[in-house]
C-alpha positions in Angstrom: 124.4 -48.9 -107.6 125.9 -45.8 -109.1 124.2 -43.6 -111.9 126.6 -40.5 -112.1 127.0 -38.1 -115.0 129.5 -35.5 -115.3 129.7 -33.8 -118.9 131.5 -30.9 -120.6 130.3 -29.2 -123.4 128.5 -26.7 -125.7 124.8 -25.8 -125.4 123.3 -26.6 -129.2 120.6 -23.9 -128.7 119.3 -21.3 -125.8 117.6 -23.3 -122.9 114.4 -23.8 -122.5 112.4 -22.1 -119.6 108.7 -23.6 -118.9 106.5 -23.9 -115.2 105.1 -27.2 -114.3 101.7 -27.1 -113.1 102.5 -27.5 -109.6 104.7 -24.6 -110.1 108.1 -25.7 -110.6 110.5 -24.2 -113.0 112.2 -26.7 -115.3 114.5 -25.9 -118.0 115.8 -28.1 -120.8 119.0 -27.7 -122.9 121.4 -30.2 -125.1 124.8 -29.9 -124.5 127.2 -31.2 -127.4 130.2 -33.3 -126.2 132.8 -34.1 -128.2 133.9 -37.4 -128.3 137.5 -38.4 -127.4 138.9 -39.6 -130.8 138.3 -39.0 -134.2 136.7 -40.8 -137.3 139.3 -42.3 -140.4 138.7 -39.1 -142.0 140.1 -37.1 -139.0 137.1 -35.3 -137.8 135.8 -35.1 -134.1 132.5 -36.5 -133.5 130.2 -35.1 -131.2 127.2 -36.6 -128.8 124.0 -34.3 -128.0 122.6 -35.1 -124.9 119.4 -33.7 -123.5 119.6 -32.1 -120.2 117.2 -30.9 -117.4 117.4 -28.4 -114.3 115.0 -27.8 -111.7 113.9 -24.6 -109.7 116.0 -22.0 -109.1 118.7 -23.8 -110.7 116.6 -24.1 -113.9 116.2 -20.5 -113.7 119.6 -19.4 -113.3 120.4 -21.4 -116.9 117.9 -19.9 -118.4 118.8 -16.5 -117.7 123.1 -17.0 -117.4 123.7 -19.3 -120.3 122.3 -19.0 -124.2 123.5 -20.8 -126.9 127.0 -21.7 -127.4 127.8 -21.4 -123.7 130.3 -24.0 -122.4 128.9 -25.6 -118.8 129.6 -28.4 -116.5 127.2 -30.3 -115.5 126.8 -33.3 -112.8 124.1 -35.1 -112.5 122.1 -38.5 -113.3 120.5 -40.2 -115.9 117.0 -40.5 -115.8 114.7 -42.5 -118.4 110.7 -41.8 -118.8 108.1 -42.6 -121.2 104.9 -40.9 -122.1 102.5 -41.2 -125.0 102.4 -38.6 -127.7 99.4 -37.1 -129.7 99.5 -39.6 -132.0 99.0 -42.0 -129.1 102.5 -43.7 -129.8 104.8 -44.5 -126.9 107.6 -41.9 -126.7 110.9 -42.9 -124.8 113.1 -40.4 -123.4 116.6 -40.1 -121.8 118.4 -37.1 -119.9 120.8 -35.9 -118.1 118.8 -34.5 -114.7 121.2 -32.2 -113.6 122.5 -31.6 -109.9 124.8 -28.9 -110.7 125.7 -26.8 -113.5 128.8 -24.6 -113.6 129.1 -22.1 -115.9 132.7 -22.1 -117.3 133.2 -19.0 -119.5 132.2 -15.4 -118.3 129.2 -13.7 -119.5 129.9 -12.5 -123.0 132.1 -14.8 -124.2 130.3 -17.5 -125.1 131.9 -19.3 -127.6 134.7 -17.4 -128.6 138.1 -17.8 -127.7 139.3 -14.4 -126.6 141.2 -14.0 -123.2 139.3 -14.5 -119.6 141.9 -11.7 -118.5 140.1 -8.5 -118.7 137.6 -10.0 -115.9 140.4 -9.4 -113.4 138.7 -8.0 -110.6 136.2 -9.9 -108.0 133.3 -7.5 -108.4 133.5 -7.8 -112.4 133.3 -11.3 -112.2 131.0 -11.3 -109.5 128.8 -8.8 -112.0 129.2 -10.9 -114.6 127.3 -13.8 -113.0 125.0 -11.9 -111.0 126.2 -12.3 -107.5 127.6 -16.0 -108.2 125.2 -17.9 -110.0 128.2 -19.7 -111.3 128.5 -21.7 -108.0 131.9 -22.0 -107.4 134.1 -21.9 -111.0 135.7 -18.9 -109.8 138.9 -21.0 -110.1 138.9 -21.7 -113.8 141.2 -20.6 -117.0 143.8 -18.2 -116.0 141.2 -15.6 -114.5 143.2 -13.4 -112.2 140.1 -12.4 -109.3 141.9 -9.7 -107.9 141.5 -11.0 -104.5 144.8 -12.8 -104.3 148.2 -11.1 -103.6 150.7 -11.1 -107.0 153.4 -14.1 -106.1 156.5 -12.1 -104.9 159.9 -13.9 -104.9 161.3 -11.0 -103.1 162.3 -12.5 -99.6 161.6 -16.3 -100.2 163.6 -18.6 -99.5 163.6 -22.2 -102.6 161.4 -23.8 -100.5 159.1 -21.8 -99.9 158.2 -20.9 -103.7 158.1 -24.9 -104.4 157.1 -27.0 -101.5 158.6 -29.8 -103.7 161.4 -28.5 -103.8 163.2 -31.7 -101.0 161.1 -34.1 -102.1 164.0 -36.4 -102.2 164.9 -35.5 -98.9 163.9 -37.4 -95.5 160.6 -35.9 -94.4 160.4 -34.7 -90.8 157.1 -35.6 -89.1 156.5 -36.5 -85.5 154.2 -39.6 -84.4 151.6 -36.8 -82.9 150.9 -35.0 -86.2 150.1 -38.5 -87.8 145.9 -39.3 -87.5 147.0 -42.6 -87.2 
């Protein structure tokens, strides 16, 4: 059986930071995702699903991400029930996430201005506080600094597009096979 959940969206408001009594940190947040079509009268729908982290995790949302922030998340679904005050049965459904990537750098939440003036490692490393983003160093068109500039000075066609014979016969010996 599979129960797998990966999501894309918006937080709807800033997450929600509380400590279970045996000490755990749990955080809570909806995340708007819009929906992949649109009504008759040409507007986007949207679904707002509850979401919960754990632990350090839960921490790291609650201090890296307010409202407005666009995440990733994977994780499961997870049903419970509980009775309220009013001693009426309350059922709930979330999203208990395993991961949550944070896909815009700090301070531009929500906006659309360019990822390029985060060009160096050690801004964005900054930015997220020593890589609390777990691993989306790779998104948008963020240069990191790290890499070299692509140089077409002394290549050869093939070697700027390793496609480039891909109508050609390919050249492989029997050893290099792991078959």
């Amino acid at each position: 059986m599979i129960n797998r959940v990966v999501l894309v969206g918006r937080l709807t408001r800033d997450p929600e930071l509380r400590v279970s009594q045996s000490n755990v940190s749990v955080t809570t947040f909806n995340l708007a995702v819009n929906r992949p079509f649109t009504s008759q009268s040409g507007e986007r729908g949207a679904d707002f699903i509850n979401c919960v982290t754990f632990r350090k995790q839960a921490e790291n949302v609650n201090q890296y991400v307010k409202k407005g922030s666009l995440v990733g998340i994977d994780g499961r679904i997870q049903t419970r029930n509980y009775e309220n005050k009013d001693g009426q049965r309350v059922y709930v459904t979330e999203v208990v996430c395993d991961s949550v990537q944070f896909l815009e750098p700090k301070g531009q939440q929500g906006s659309n201005q360019s990822q390029n003036n985060y060009n160096s490692a050690d801004n964005y490393t900054s930015a997220y506080g020593g890589g609390a983003a777990g691993g989306a160093a790779s998104f948008g068109n963020q240069s990191t600094g790290s890499r070299p500039a692509p140089s077409s000075q002394g290549q050869n066609k093939s070697e700027e597009n390793p496609f480039a014979n891909a109508d050609g016969p390919v050249d492989i010996s029997d050893d290099d096979l792991p078959f």
